[in-house]
C-alpha positions as CSV (number, residue, x, y, z in Angstrom):
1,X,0.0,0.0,0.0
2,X,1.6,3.1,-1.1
3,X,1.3,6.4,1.8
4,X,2.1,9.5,-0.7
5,X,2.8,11.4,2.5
6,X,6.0,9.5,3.6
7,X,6.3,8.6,-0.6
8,X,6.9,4.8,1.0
9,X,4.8,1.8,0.2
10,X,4.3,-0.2,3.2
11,X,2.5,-3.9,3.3
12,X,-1.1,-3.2,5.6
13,X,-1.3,-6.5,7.1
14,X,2.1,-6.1,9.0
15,X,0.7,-3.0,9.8
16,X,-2.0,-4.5,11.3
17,X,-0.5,-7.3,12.9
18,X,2.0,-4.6,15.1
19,X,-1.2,-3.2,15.7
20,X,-2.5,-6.1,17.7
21,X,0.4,-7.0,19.6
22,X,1.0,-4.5,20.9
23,X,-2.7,-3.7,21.2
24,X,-1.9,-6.3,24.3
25,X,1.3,-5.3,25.4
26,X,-0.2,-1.5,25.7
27,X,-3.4,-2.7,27.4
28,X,-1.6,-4.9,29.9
29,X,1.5,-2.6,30.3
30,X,0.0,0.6,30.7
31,X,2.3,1.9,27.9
32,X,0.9,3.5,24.0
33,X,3.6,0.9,22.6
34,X,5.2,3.9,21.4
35,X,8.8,2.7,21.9
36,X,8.0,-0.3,19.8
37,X,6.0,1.1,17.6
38,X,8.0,4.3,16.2
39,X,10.7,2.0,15.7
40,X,9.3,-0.6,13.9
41,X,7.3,1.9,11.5
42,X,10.3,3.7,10.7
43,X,12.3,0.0,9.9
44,X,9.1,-0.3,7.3
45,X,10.0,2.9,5.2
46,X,8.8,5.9,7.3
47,X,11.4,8.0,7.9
48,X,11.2,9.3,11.3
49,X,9.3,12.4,11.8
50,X,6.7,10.4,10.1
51,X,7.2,7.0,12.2
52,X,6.7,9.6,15.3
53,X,3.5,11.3,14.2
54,X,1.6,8.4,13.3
55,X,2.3,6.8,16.0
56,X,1.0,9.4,18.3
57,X,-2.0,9.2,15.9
58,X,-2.8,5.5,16.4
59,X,-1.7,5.6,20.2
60,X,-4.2,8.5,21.2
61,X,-7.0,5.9,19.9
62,X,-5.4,3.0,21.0
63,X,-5.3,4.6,25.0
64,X,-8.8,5.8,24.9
65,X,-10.0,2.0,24.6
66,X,-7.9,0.7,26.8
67,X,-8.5,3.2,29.2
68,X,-12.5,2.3,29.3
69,X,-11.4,-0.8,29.9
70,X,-8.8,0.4,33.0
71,X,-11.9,2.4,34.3
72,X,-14.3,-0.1,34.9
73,X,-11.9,-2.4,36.8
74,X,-11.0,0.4,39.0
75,X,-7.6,1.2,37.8
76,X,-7.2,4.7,37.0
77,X,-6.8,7.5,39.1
78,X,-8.2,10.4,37.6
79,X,-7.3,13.3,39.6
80,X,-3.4,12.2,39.4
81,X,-3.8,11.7,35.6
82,X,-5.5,15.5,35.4
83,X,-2.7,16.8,37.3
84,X,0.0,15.1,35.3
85,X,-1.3,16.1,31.8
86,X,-0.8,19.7,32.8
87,X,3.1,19.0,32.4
88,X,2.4,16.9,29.6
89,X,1.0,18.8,27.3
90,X,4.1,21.6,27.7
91,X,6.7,18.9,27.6
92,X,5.0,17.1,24.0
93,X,5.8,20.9,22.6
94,X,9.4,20.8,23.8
95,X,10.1,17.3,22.5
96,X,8.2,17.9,18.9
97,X,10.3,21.4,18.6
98,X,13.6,19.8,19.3
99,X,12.5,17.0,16.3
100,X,11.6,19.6,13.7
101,X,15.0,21.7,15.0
102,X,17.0,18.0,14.7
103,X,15.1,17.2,11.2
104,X,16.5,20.4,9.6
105,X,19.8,19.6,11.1
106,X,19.6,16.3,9.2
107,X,20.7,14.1,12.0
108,X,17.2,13.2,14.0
109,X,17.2,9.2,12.8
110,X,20.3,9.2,14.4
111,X,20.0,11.0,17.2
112,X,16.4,9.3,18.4
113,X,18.0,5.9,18.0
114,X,20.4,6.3,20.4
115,X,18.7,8.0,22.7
116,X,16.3,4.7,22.3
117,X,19.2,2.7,23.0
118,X,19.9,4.1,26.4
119,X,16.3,4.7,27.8
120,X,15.5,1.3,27.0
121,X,18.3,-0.5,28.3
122,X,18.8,1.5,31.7
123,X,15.3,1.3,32.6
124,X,15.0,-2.3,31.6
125,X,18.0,-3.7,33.0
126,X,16.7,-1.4,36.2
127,X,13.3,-3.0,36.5
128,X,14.6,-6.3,36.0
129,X,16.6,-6.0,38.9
130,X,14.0,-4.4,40.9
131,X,11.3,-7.1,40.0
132,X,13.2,-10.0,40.8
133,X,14.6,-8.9,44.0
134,X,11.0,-7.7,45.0
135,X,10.0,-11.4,44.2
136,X,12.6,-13.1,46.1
137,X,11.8,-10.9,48.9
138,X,8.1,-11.8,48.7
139,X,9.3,-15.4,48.8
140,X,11.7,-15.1,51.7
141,X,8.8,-13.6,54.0
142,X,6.1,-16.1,52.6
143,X,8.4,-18.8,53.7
144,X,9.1,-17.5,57.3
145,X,5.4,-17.4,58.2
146,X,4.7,-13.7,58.2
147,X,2.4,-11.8,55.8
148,X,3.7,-10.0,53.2
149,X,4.1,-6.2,53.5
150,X,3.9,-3.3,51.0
151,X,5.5,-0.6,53.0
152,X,7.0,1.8,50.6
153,X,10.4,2.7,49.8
154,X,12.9,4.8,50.7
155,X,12.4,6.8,47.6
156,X,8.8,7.0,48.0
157,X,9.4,8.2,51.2
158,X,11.4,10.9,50.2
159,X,9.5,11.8,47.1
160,X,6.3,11.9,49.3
161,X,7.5,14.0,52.1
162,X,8.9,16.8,49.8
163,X,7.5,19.8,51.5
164,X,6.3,21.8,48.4
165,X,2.9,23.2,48.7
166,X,0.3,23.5,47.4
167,X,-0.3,19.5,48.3
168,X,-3.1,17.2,47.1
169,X,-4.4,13.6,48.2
170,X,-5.1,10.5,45.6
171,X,-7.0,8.1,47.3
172,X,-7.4,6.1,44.6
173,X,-3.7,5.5,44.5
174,X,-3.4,5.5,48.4
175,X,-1.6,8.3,48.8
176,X,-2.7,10.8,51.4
177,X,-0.6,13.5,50.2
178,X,1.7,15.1,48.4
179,X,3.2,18.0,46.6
180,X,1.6,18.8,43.6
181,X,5.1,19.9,41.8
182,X,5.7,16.1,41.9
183,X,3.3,14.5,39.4
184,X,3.9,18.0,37.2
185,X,7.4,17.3,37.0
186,X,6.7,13.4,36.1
187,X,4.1,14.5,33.3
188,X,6.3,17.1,32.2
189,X,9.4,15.0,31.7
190,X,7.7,12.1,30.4
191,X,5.4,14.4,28.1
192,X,9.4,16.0,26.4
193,X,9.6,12.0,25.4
194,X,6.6,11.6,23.9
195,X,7.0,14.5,21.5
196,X,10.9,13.6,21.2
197,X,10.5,9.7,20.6
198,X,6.9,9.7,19.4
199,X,5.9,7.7,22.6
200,X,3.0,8.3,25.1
201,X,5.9,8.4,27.1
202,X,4.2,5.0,28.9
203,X,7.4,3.0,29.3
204,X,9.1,6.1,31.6
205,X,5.8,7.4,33.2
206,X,4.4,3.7,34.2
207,X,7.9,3.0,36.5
208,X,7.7,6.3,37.8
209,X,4.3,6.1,39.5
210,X,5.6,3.0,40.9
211,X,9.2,3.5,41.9
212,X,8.7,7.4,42.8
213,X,5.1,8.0,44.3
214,X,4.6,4.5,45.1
215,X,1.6,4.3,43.1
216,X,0.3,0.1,42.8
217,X,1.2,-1.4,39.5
218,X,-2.1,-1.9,38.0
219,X,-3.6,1.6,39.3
220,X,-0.4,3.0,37.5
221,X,-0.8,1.2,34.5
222,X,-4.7,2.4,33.9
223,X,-3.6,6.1,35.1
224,X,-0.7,6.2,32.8
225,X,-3.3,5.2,30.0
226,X,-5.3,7.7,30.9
227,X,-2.9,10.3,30.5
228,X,-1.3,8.7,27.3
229,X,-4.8,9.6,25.6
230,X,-4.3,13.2,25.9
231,X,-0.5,13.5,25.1
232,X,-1.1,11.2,22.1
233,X,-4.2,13.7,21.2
234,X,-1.9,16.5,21.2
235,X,1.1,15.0,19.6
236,X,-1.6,13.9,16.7
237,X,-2.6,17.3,16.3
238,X,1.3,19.4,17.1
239,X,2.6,16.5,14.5
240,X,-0.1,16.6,11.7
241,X,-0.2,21.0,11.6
242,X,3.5,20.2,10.5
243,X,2.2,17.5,7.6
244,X,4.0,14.6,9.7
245,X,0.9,11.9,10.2
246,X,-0.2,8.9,7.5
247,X,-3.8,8.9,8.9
248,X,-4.1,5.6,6.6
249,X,-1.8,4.0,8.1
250,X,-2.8,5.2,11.8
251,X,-6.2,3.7,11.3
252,X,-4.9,0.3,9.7
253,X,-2.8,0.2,13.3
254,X,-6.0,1.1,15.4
255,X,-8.1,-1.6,13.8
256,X,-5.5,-4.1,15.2
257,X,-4.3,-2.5,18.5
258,X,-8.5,-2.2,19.5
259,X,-8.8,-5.6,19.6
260,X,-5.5,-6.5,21.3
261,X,-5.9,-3.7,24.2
262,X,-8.8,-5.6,25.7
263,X,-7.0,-8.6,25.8
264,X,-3.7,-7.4,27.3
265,X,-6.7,-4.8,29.8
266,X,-8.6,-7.8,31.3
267,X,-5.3,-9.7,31.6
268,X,-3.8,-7.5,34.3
269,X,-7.2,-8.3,36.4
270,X,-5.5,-12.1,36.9
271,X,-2.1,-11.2,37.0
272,X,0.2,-9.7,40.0
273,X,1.5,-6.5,39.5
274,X,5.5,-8.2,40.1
275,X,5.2,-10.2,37.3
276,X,3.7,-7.2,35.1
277,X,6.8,-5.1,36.0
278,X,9.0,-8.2,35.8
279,X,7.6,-9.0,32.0
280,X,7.5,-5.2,31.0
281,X,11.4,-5.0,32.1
282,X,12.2,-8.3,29.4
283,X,10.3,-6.3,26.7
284,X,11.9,-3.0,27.0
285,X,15.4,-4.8,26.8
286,X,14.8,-6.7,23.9
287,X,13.0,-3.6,22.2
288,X,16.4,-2.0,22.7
289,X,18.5,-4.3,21.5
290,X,16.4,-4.4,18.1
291,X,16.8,-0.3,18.2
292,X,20.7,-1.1,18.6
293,X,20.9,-3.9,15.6
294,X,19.3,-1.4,13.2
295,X,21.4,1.6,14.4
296,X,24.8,-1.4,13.5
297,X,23.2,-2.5,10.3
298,X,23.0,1.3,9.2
299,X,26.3,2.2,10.1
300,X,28.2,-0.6,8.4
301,X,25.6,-1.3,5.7
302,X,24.3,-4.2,7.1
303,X,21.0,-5.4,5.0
304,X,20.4,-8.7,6.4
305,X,21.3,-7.3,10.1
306,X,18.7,-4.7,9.0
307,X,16.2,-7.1,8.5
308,X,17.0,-9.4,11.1
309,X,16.0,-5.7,13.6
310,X,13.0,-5.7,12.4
311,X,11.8,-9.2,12.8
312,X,13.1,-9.4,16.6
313,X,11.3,-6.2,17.4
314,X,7.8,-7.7,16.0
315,X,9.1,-11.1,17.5
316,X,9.4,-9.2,20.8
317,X,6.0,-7.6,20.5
318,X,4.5,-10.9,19.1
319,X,5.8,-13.6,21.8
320,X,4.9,-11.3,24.2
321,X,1.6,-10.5,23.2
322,X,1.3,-14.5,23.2
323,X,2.6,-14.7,26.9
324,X,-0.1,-12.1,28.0
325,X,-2.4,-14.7,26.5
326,X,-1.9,-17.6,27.5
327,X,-1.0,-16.5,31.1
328,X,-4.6,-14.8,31.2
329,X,-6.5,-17.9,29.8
330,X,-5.0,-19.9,31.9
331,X,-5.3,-17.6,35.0
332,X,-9.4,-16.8,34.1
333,X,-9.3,-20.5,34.4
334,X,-8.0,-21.2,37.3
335,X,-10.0,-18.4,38.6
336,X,-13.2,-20.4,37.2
337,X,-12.6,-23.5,38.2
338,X,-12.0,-22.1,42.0
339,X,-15.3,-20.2,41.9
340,X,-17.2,-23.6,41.4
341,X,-15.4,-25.6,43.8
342,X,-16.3,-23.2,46.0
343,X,-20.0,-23.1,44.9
344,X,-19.5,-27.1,45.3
């Protein structure tokens, strides 16, 4: 299918395949899939800009779904996701003016890959780490006899006891209170990402509601939805007044992604929020080791390394989409079969 936009031709049904894998992974994550995404439709033949803007296109859709979803399950905190767009919305402008300075520089393909490179593997290798230690603790005081306890960290600690006013409470995410100036600074950061990287911004925002306010994992994976819908709005509309969005090719991505999200949504009802953070630190790593391959294959001319990118990053997206699945039929199952052994 040929986008005259871009000037690329690009087959629709791998379009739409991405589109449903990581339908799932953004429903189950909390993420818009951005980071796997903008990558993989810039290995297809967008260039960059255009990768970025369409994907900020198809994510703003993609959210709204899977936020429905969140919100009848419980799992978004709207008064944290208001105040965090605020940032947002100033941050998406930053990160889209830095692209179109970087595009006339020639050098944003570049640039943005690298920058992939490191946010991915830092923050992967970091959750990783975190999950399984937070596992093998859960183990150690299962074993001894004791209940397990979810007394928050250090950082939390600190983060929530910065003495900033004005100050607001989020009862929905247990947290009595805290300086506003905290959540700004989160959507604000995150919101320079999504208009730099053509991401909701999901994959940094998610950990942070977990590792800085202390936020629980599936509360911060509806909220973070939640907010993706209106960063990916804006981006949409901050890309497209520059003439940098395929709307075909956003909608053939929606089709997919709106049936995916409500699996990968439902799943996280089944599902502890340590092995969410735990599976969403493996896919971040591999993602970034596909971003790295292609950055290699480009600089030494590397065609079949070039192709073998792009295939691991919709293998990535594609085994874990099947992962989310199985684990939730298999959990709804289990959950099933306990309901009428108790009705027995």
């Amino acid at each position: 299918m040929y986008f005259p936009g871009a000037g690329v031709e690009i087959d629709p049904v791998m379009l739409l395949l991405m589109g449903v894998v990581v339908g799932v992974c953004s429903g189950f994550f909390g993420f818009g899939g951005g980071f796997m995404m903008t990558p993989a439709l810039n290995m297809f033949g967008l260039p960059m800009p255009f990768a970025i803007g369409t994907d900020l296109t198809q994510m703003a859709g993609s959210a709204a779904i899977s936020t429905m979803k969140h919100r009848k399950l419980g799992h978004v905190d709207v008064r944290l996701g208001l105040v965090m767009i605020l940032g947002t919305v100033t941050g998406v402008e930053v990160g889209k003016r830095l692209i179109m300075y970087m595009e006339d520089l020639g050098n944003v393909d570049l640039v943005v890959r690298y920058i992939y490179i490191v946010l991915l593997a830092g923050l992967g290798l970091y959750m990783f780490k975190e999950a399984r230690k937070s596992a093998a603790s859960k183990s150690t005081v299962i074993s001894s006899g004791n209940t397990p306890q979810n007394a928050p960290s250090w950082l939390v600690q600190k983060v929530r006891a910065l003495n900033l006013p004005p100050f607001i409470s989020l009862p929905v995410s247990g947290i009595s209170r805290i300086s506003i100036w905290v959540p700004l600074g989160i959507g604000f950061s995150t919101g320079v990402l999504a208009g730099l990287l053509g991401v909701g911004g999901g994959f940094i925002r998610m950990p942070a509601l977990v590792y800085l306010l202390g936020v629980p994992t599936v509360v911060a994976v509806g909220t973070d939805l939640f907010e993706i819908v209106v960063s990916g709005a804006y981006g949409c509309f901050t890309y497209a007044m520059v003439g940098r969005v395929e709307i075909m090719a956003a909608i053939i991505i929606l089709i997919g992604s709106s049936a995916g999200v409500q699996i990968g949504a439902t799943a996280t009802r089944y599902i502890r929020g340590a092995n969410i953070r735990h599976y969403f630190a493996i896919t971040i790593i591999l993602a970034g080791v596909s971003v790295a391959l292609k950055q290699v294959a480009q600089l030494f001319g590397l065609a079949w390394l070039d192709t073998t990118a792009i295939y691991m990053l919709l293998g990535v997206a594609g085994g874990m989409a099947l992962l989310i699945a199985v684990m939730f039929i298999r959990a709804k199952s289990l959950a099933k079969k306990d309901t009428l052994d108790i009705r027995q």
